[in-house]
C-alpha positions as a LaTeX table, in Angstrom:
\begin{tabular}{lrrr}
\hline
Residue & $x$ (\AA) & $y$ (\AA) & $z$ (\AA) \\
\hline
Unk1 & $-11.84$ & 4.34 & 19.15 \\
Unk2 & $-11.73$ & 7.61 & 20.20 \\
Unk3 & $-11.21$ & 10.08 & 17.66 \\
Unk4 & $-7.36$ & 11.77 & 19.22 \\
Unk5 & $-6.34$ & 7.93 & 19.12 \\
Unk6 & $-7.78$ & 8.17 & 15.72 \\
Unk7 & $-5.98$ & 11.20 & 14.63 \\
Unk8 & $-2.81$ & 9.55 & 16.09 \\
Unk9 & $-3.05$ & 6.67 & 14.46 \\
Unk10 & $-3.59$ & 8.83 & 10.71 \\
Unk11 & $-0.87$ & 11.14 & 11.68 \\
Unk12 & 1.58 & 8.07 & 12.34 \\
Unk13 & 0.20 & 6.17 & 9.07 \\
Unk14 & 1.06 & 9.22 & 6.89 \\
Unk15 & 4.38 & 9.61 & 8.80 \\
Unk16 & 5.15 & 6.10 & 7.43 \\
Unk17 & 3.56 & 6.55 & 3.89 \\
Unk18 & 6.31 & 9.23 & 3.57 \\
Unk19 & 8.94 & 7.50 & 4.94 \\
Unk20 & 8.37 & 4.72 & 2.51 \\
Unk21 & 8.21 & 7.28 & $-0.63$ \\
Unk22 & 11.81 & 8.60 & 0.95 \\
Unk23 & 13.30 & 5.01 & 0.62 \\
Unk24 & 11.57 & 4.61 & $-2.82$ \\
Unk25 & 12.82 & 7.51 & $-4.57$ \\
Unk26 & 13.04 & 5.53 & $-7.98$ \\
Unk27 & 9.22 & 5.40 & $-7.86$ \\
Unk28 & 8.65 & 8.29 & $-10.16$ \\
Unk29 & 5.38 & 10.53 & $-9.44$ \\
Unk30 & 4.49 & 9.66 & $-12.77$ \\
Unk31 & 4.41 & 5.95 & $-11.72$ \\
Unk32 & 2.26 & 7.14 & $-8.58$ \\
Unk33 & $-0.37$ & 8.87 & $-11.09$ \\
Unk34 & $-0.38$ & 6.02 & $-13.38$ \\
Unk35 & $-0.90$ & 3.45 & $-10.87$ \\
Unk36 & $-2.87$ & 5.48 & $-8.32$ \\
Unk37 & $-4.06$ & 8.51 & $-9.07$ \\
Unk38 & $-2.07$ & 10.26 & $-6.67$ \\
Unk39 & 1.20 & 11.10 & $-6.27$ \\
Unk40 & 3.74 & 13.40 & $-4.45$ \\
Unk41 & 2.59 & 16.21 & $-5.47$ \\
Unk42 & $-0.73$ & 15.65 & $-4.15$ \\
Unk43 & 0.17 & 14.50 & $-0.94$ \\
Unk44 & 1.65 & 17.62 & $-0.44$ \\
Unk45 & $-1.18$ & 19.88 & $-2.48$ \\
Unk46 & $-3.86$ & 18.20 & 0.28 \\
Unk47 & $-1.18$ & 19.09 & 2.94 \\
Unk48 & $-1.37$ & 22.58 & 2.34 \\
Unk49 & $-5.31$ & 22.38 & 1.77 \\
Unk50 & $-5.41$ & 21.05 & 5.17 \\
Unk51 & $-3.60$ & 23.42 & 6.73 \\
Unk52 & $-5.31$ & 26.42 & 4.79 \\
Unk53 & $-8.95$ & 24.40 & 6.76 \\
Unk54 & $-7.46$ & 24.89 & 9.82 \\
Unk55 & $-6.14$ & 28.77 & 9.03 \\
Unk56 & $-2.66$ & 28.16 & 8.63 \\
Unk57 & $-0.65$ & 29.80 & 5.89 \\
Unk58 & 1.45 & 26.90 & 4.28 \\
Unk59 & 2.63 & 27.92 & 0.61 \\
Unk60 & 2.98 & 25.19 & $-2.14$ \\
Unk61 & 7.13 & 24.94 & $-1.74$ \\
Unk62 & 6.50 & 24.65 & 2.18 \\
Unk63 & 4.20 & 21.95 & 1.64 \\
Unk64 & 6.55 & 19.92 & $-0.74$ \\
Unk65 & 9.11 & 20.32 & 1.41 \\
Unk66 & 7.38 & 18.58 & 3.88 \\
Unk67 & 6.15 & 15.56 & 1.68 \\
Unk68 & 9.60 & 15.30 & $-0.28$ \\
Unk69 & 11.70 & 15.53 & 2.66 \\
Unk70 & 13.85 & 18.44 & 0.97 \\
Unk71 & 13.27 & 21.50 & $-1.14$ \\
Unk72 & 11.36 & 20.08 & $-4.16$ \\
Unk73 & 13.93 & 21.67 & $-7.08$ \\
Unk74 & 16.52 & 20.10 & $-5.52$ \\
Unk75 & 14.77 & 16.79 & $-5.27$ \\
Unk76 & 13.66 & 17.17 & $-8.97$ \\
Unk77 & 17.33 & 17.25 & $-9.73$ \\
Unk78 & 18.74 & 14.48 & $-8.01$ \\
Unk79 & 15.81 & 11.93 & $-8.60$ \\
Unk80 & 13.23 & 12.75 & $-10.74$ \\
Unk81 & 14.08 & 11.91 & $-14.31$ \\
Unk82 & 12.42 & 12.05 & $-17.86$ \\
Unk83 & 8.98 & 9.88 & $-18.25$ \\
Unk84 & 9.45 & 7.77 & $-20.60$ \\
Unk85 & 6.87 & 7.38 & $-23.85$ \\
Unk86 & 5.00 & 4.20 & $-21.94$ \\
Unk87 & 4.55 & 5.96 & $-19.20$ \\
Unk88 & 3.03 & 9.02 & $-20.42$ \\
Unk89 & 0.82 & 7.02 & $-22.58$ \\
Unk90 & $-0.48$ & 5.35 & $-19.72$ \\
Unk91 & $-0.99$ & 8.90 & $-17.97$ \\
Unk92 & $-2.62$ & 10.09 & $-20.99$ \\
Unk93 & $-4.98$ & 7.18 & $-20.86$ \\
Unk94 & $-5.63$ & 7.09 & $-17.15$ \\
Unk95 & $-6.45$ & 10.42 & $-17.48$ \\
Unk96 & $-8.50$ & 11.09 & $-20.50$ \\
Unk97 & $-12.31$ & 11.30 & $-18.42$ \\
Unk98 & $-10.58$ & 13.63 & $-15.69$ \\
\hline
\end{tabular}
């Protein structure tokens, strides 16, 4: 494979990866980090990174924006909601040797 069939094919995967988190917008970040280490925020933290390695100027808000789809306050409003005291156990523990 070539790699601009490569990139393609990355490009479209991630396209899709945030597709699905836009239809699953009970998954809570939280639930990301707990289960995989990643979450939202990430995505759209390495967004920006990668942008920054290729010399473009993409702030932190931009970047969310991108990943959530919509300004991240307002997404924080409508969907994100309080983690409960299981699930920030869990994060707590996950996280302990990071």
């Amino acid at each position: 494979m070539d790699d601009r069939t490569r990139t393609e094919l990355e490009a479209a995967t991630f396209r899709r990866l945030l597709q699905h988190l836009d239809k699953r917008k009970d998954v809570q970040n939280i639930d990301l980090m707990n289960l995989s280490g990643f979450c939202r925020n990430c995505l759209s933290r390495w967004y920006g990174e990668a942008a920054a390695e290729q010399g473009i100027t993409l702030d932190k808000e931009a970047a969310r924006e991108i990943v959530y789809g919509m300004p991240y306050a307002e997404w924080k409003a409508k969907y994100q909601t309080e983690a409960s005291d299981t699930q920030k156990t869990a994060f707590a523990r996950s996280h302990s040797d990071t």
